[in-house]
Backbone bond lengths (Angstrom), bond angles and torsions (degrees), N, CA, C in turn:
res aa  C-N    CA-C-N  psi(-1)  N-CA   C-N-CA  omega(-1)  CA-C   N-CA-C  phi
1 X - - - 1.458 - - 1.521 108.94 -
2 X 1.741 123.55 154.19 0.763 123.35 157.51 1.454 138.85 -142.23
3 X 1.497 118.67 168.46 1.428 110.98 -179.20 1.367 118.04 -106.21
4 X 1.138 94.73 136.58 1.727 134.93 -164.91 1.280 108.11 -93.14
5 X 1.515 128.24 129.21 1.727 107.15 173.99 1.723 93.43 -143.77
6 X 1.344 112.44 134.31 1.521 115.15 -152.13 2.159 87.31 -119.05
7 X 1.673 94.28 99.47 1.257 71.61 -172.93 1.881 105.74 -132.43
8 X 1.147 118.52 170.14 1.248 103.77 -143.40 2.211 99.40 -111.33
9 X 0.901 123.73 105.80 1.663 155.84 -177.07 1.582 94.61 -39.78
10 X 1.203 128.49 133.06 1.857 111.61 168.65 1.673 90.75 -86.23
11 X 0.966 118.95 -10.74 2.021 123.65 -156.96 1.989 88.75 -83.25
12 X 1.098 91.78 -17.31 1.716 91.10 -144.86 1.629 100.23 -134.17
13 X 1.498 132.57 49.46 1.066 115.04 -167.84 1.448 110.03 -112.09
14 X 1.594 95.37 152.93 1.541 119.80 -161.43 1.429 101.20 87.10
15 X 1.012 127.09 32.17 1.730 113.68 162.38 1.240 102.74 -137.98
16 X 1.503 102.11 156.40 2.060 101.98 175.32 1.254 112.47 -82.02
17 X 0.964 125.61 174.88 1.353 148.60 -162.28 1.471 104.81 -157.92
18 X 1.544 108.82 151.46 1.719 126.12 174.09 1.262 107.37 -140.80
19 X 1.765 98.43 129.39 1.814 82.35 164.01 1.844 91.47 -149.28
20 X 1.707 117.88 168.31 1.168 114.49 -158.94 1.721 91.73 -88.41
21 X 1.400 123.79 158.11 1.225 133.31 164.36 1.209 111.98 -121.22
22 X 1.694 133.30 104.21 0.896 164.91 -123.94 2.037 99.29 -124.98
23 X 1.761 88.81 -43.87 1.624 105.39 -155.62 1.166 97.53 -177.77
24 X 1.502 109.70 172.24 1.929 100.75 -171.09 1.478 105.16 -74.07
25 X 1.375 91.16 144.96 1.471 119.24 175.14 1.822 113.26 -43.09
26 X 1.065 118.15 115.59 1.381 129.21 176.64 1.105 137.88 -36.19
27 X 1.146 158.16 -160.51 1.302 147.31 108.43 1.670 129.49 -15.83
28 X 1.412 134.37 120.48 1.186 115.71 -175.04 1.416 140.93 -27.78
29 X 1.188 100.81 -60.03 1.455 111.98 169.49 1.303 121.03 -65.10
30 X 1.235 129.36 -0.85 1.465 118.95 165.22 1.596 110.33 -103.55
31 X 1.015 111.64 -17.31 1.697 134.68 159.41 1.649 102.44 -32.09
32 X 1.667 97.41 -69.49 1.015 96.21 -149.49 1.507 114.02 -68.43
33 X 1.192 135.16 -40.59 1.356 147.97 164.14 1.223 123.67 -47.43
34 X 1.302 103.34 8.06 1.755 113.95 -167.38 1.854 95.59 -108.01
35 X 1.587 90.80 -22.34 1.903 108.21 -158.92 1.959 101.81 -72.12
36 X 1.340 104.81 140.35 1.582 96.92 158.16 1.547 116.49 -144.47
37 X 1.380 106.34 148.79 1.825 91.51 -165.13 1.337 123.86 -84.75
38 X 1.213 105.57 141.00 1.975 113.29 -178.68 1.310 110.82 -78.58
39 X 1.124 114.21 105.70 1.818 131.77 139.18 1.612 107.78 -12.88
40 X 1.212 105.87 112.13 1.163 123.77 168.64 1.821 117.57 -37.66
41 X 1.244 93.01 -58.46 1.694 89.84 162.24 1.658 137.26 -84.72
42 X 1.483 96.53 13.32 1.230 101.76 -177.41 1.802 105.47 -94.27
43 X 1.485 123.18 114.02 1.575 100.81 -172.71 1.437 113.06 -83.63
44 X 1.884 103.71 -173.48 1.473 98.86 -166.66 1.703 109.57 -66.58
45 X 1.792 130.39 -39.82 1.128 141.02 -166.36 1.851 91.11 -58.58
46 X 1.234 132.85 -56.22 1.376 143.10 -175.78 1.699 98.52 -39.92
47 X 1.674 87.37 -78.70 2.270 75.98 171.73 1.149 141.64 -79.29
48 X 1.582 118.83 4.27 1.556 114.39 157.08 1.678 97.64 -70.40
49 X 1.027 125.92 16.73 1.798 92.54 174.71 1.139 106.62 -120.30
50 X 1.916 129.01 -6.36 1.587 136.41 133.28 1.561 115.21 -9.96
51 X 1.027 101.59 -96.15 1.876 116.98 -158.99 1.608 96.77 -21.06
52 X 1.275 105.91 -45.32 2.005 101.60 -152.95 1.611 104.20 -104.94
53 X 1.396 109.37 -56.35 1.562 105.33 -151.68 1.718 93.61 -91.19
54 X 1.538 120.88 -41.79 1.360 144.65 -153.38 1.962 93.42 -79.33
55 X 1.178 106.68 -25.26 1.718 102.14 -167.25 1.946 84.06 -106.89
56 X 1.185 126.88 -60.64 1.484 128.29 156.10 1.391 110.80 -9.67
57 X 1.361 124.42 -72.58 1.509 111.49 -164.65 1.612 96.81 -90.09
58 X 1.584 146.97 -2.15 0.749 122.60 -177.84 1.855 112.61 -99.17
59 X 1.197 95.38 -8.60 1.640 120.36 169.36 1.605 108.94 -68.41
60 X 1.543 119.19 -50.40 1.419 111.69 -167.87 1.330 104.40 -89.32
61 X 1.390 124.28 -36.86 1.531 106.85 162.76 1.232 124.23 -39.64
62 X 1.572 124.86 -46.60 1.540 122.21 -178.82 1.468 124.01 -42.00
63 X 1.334 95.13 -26.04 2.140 114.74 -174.74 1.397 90.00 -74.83
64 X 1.304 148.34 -33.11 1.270 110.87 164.57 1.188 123.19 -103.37
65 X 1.172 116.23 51.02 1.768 124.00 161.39 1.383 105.42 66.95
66 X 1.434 124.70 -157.39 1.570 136.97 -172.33 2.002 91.10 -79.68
67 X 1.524 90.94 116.66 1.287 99.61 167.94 1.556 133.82 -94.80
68 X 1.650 108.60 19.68 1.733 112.92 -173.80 1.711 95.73 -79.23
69 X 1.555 103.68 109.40 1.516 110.66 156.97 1.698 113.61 111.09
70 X 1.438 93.27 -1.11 1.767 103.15 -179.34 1.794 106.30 -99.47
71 X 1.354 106.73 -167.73 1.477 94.16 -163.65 1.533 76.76 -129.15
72 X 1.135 122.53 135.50 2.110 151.49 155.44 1.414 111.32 -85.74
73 X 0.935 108.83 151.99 1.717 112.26 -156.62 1.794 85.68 -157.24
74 X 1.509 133.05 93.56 1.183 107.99 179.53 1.900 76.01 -124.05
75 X 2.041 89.92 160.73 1.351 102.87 -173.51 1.342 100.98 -117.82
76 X 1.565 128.80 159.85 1.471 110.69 -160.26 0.721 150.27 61.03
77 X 1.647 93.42 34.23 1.506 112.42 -175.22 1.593 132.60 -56.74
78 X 0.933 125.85 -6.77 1.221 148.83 -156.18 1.645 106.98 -110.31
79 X 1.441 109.70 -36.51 1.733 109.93 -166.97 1.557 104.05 -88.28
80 X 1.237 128.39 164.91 1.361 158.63 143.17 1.369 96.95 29.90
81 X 1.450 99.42 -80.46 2.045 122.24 -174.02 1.780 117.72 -64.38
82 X 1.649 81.09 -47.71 1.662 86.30 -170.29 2.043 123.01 -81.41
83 X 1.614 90.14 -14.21 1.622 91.82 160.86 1.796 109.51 -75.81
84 X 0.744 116.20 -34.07 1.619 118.33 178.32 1.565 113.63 -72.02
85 X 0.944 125.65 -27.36 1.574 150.59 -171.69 1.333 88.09 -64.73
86 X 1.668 98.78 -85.33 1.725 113.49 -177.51 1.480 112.60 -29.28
87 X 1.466 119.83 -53.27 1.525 121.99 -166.72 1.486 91.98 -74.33
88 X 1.220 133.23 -84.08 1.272 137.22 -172.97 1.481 119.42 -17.81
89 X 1.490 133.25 -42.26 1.036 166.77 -99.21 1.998 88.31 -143.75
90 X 0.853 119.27 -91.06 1.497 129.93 167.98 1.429 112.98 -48.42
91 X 1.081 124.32 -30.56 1.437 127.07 164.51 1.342 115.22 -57.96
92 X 1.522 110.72 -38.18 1.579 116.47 -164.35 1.564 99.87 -96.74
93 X 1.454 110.75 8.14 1.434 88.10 177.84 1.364 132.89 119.20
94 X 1.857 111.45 -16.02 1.048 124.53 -151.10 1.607 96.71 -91.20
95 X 1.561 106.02 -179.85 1.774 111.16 155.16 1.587 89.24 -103.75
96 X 1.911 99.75 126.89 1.761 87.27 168.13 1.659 117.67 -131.62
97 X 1.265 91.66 152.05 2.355 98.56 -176.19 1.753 68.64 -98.65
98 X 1.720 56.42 158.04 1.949 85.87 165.20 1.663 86.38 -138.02
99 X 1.769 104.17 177.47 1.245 88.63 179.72 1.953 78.00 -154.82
100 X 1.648 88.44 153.51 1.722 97.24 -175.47 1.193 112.64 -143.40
101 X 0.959 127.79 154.57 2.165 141.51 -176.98 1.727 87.33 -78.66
102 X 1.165 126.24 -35.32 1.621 102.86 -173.27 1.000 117.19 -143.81
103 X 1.738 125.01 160.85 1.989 117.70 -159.47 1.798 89.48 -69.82
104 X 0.975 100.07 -46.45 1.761 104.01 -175.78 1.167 127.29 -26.97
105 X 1.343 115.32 -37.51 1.750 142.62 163.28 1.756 116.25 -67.87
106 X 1.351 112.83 -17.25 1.476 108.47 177.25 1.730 112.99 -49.09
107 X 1.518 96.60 -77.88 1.236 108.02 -162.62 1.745 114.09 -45.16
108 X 1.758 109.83 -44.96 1.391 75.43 178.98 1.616 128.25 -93.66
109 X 1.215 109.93 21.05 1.786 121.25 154.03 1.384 112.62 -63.86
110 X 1.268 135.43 -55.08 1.309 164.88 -144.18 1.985 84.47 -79.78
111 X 1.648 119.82 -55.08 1.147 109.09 -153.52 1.825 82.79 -92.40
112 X 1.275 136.15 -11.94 1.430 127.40 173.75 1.722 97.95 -64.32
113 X 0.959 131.01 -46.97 1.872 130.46 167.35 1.519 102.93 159.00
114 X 1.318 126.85 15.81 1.353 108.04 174.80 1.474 118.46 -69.55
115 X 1.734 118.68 161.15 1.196 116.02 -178.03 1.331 114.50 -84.02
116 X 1.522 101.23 -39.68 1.492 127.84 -162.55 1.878 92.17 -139.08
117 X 1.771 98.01 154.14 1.046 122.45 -155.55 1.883 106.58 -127.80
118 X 0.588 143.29 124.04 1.635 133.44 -164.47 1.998 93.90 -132.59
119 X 1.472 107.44 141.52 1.385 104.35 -160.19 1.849 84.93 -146.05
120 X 1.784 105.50 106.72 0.813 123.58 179.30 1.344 128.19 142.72
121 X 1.639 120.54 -160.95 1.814 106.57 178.49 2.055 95.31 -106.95
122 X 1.156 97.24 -11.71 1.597 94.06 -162.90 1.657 122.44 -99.59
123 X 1.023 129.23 119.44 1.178 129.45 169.44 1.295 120.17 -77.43
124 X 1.314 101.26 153.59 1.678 111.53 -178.52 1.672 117.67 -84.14
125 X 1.346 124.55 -174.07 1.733 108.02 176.23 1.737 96.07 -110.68
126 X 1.274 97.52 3.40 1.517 100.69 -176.55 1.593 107.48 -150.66
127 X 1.730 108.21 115.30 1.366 120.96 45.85 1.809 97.03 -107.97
128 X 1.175 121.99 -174.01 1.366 127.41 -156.60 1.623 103.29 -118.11
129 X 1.299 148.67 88.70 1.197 174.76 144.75 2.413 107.85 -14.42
130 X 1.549 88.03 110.56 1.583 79.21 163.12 1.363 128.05 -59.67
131 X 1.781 91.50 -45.43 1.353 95.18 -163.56 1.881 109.36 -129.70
132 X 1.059 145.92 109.58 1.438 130.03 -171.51 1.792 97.58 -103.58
133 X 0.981 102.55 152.19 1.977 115.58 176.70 1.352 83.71 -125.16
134 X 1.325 113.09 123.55 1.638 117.42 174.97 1.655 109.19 -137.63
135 X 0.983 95.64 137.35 1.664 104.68 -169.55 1.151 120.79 -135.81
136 X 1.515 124.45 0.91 1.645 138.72 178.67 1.374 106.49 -103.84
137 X 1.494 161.83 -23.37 1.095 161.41 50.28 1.591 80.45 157.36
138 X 1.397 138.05 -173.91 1.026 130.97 -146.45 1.423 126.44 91.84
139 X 1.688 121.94 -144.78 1.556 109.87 155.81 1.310 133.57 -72.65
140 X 1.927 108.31 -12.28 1.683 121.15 174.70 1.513 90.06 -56.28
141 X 1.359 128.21 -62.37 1.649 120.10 -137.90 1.834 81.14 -86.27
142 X 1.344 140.99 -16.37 1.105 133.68 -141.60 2.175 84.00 -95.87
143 X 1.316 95.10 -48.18 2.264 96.57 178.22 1.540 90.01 -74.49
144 X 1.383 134.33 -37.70 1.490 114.96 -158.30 1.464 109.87 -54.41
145 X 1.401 121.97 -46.47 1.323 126.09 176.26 1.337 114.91 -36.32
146 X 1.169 105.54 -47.34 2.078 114.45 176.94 1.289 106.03 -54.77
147 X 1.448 115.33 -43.44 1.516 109.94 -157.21 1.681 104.69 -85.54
148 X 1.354 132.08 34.02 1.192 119.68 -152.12 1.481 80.11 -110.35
149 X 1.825 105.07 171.51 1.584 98.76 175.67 1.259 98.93 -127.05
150 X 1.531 125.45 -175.75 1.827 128.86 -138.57 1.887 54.95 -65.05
151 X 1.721 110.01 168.80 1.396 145.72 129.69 1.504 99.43 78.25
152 X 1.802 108.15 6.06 1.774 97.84 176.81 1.358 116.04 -72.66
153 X 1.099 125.07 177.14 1.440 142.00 -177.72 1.479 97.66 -135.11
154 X 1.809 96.41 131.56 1.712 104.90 168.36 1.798 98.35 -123.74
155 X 1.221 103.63 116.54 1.582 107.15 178.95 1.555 97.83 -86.60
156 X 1.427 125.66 122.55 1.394 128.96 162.80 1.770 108.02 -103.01
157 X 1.286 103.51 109.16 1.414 120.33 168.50 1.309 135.87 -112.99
158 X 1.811 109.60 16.81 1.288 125.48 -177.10 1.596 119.19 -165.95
159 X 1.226 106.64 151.56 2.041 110.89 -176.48 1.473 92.70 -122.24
160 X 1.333 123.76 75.19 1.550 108.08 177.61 1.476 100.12 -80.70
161 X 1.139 127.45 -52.98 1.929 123.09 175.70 1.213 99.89 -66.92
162 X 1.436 128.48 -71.73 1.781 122.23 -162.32 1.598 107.46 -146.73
163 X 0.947 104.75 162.99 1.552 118.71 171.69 1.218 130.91 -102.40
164 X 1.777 93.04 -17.51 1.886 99.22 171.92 1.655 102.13 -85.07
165 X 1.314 123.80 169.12 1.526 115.50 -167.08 1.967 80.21 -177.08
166 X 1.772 98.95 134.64 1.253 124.70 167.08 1.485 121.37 -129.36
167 X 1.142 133.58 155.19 1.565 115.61 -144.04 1.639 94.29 174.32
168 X 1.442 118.70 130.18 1.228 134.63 170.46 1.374 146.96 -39.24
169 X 1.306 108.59 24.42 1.624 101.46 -144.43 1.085 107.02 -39.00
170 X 1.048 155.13 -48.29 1.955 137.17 -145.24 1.929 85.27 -57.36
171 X 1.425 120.40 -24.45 1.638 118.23 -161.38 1.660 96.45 -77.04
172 X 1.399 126.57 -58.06 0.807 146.65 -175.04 1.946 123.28 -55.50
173 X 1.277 103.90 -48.64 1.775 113.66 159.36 1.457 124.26 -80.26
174 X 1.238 112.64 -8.73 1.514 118.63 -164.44 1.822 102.40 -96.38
175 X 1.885 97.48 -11.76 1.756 94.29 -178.93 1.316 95.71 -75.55
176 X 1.415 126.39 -33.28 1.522 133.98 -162.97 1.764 102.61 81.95
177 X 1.102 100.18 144.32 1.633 143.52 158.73 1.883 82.77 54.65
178 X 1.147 132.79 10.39 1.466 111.52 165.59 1.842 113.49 -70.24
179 X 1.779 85.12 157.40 1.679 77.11 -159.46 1.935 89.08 -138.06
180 X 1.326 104.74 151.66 1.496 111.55 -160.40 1.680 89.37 -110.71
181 X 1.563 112.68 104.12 1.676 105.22 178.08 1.582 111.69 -84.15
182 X 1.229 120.92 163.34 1.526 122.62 -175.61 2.044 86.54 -126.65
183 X 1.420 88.67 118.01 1.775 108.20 167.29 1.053 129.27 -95.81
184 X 1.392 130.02 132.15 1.376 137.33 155.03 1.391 119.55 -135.93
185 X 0.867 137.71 99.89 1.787 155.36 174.63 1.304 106.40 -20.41
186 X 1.100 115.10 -70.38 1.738 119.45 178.07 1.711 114.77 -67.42
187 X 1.694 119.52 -7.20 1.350 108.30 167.40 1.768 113.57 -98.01
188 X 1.490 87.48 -5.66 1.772 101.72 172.10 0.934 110.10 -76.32
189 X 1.212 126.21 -38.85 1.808 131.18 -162.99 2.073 94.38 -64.90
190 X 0.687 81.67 -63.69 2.447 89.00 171.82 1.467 82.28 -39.15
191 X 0.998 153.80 10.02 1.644 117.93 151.96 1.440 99.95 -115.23
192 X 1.467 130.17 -58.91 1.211 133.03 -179.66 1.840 127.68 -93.27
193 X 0.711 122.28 133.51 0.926 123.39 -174.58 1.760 115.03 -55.54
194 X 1.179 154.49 116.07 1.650 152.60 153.55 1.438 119.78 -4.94
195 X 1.212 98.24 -48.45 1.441 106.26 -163.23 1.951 104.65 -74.88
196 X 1.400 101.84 -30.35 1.647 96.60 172.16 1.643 113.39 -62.50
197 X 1.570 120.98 -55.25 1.285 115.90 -171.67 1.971 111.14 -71.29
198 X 1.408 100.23 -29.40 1.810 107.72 167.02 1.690 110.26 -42.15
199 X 1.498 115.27 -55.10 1.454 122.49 -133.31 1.506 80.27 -99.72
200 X 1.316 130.17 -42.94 2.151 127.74 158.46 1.217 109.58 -13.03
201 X 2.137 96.78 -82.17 1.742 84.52 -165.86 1.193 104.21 -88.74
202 X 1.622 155.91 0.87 1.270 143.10 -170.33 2.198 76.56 -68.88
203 X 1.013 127.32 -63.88 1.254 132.26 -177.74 1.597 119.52 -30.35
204 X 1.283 109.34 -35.51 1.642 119.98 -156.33 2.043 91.06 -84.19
205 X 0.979 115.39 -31.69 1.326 132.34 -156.91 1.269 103.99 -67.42
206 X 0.906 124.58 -65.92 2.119 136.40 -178.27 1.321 91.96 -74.71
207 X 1.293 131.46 -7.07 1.621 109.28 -174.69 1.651 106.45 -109.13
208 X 1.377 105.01 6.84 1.638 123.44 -171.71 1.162 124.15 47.53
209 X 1.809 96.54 48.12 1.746 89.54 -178.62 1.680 101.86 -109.64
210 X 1.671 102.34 -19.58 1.324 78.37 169.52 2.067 109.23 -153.64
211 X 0.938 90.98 136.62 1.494 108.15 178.41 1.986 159.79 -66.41
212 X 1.125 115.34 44.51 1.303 119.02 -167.19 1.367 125.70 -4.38
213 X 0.989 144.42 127.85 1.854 145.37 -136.26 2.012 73.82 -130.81
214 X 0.881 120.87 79.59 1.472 117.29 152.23 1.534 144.67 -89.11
215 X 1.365 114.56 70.45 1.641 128.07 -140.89 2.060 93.33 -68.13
216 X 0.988 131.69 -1.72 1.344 135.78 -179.44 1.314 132.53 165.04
217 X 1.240 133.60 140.67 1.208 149.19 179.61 1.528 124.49 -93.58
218 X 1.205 134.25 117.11 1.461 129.53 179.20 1.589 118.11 -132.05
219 X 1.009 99.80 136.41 1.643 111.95 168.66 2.112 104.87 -62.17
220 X 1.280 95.72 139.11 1.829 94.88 -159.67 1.308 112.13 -69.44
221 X 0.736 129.68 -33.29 1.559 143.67 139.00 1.507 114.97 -2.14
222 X 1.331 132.52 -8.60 1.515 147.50 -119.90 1.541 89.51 -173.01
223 X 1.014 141.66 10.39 1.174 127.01 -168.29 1.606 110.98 -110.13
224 X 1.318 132.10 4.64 1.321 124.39 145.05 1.609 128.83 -69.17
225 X 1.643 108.93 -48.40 1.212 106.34 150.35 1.392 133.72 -52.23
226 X 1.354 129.20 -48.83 1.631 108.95 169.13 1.215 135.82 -65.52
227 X 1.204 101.47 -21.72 1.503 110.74 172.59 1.553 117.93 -80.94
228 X 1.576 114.10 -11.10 1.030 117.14 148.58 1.951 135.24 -63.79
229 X 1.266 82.15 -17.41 2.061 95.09 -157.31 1.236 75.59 -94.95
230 X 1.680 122.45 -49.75 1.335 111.82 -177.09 1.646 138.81 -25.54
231 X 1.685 90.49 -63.72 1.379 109.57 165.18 1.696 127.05 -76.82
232 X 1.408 90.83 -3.43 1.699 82.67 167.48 1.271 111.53 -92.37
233 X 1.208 124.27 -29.77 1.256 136.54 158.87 2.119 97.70 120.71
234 X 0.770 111.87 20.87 1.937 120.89 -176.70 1.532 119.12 -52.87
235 X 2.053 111.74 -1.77 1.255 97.34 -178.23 1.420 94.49 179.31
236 X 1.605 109.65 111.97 1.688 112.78 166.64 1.657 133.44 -3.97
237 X 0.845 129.82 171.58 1.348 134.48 177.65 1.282 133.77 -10.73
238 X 1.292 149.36 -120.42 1.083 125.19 -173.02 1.515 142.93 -102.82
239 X 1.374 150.99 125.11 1.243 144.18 143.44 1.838 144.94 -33.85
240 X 1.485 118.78 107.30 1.126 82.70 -172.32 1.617 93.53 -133.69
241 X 1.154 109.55 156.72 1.510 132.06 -157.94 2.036 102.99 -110.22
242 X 1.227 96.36 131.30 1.404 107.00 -168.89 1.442 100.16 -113.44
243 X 2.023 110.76 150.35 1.161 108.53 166.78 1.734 109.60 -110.51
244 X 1.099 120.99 155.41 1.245 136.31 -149.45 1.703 91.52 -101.59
């Protein structure tokens, strides 16, 4: 889930604005640079799912540089990050796997733009991946390391199965110069500013390139239960919670 803060620009008035809330809102002026403006056709449920998962997968793709013609390997395909990954990912050009806990989950990865579909926790050492976004960590992130190629990057930004993780090195140093990044969204934002990766996909949206996976809507009131289904995992991509 994420937080949304709808706040109003003196530069820019009468239009919405989004920016992520991490922690309380700052000092004005750092506020404001954080802000980016919402597309009229973009609705509010569409950009609460920006700040976290939507700036998240468009952040760890960047770690592997210009992706037209390389191969993407994102895991979790199905959750929050990794449906955005997939689109983002094929947009830019790439060949991309997705990878899923069940066959049931193929098809609608496949219609988010994947080429190929991977059904399970384990990766293979072949084919060999520029870039992997991995977020299930366990034995996925523990083979992903293998599957990397000379100079790939695997950004791990999630333990959805486990957090402990064992992994081959002689497999892993022997590609050369691959490098295992450690993610956090809000320690990314200290290099770039919000409002650049905000004002991207609020952009991508009205132009139908790319699509918010919103599996339900709830009044907030409701928010022990979803955050329950959440963590059981009972329904693709994202949740978003309404105030009344």
């Amino acid at each position: 889930m994420s937080n949304l803060a709808v706040v109003v620009d003196p530069d820019a008035r009468g239009r919405l604005v989004l920016k992520p809330v991490p922690e309380p809102v700052p000092d004005r002026s750092e506020a404001i640079v954080r802000l980016a403006e919402l597309p009229e056709k973009v609705t509010f449920s569409q950009a609460a799912t920006f700040p976290v998962a939507g700036l998240t997968a468009l952040l760890a793709l960047g770690k592997g540089g210009p992706l037209l013609g390389k191969r993407v390997l994102v895991t979790g395909a199905t959750g929050g990050v990794g449906d955005f990954a997939v689109q983002l990912a094929r947009l830019a050009g790439a060949h991309v796997t997705g990878l899923v806990r069940r066959a049931d989950q193929v098809p609608s990865v496949r219609q988010l733009g994947a080429h190929e579909v991977i059904v399970g926790d384990e990766i293979a050492t072949e084919p060999k991946y520029d870039l992997i976004v991995e977020s299930v960590g366990g034995r996925t992130l523990g083979t992903a390391l293998a599957a990397l190629r000379r100079g790939g990057v695997c950004v791990t930004l999630g333990v959805s199965a486990s957090a402990e993780v064992t992994f081959d090195a002689r497999e892993f140093f022997v590609a050369g110069r691959s490098t295992l990044y450690g993610f956090y969204v809000f320690t990314e934002l200290g290099n770039e500013s919000a409002s650049v990766g905000l004002g991207r996909l609020a952009d991508l949206v009205p132009a139908g390139q790319l699509s918010p996976h919103i599996s339900l809507e709830r009044p907030w009131k409701e928010i022990a239960q979803v955050a329950q289904d959440l963590m059981a995992r009972r329904y693709p991509g994202k949740a978003v919670l309404t105030l009344d």
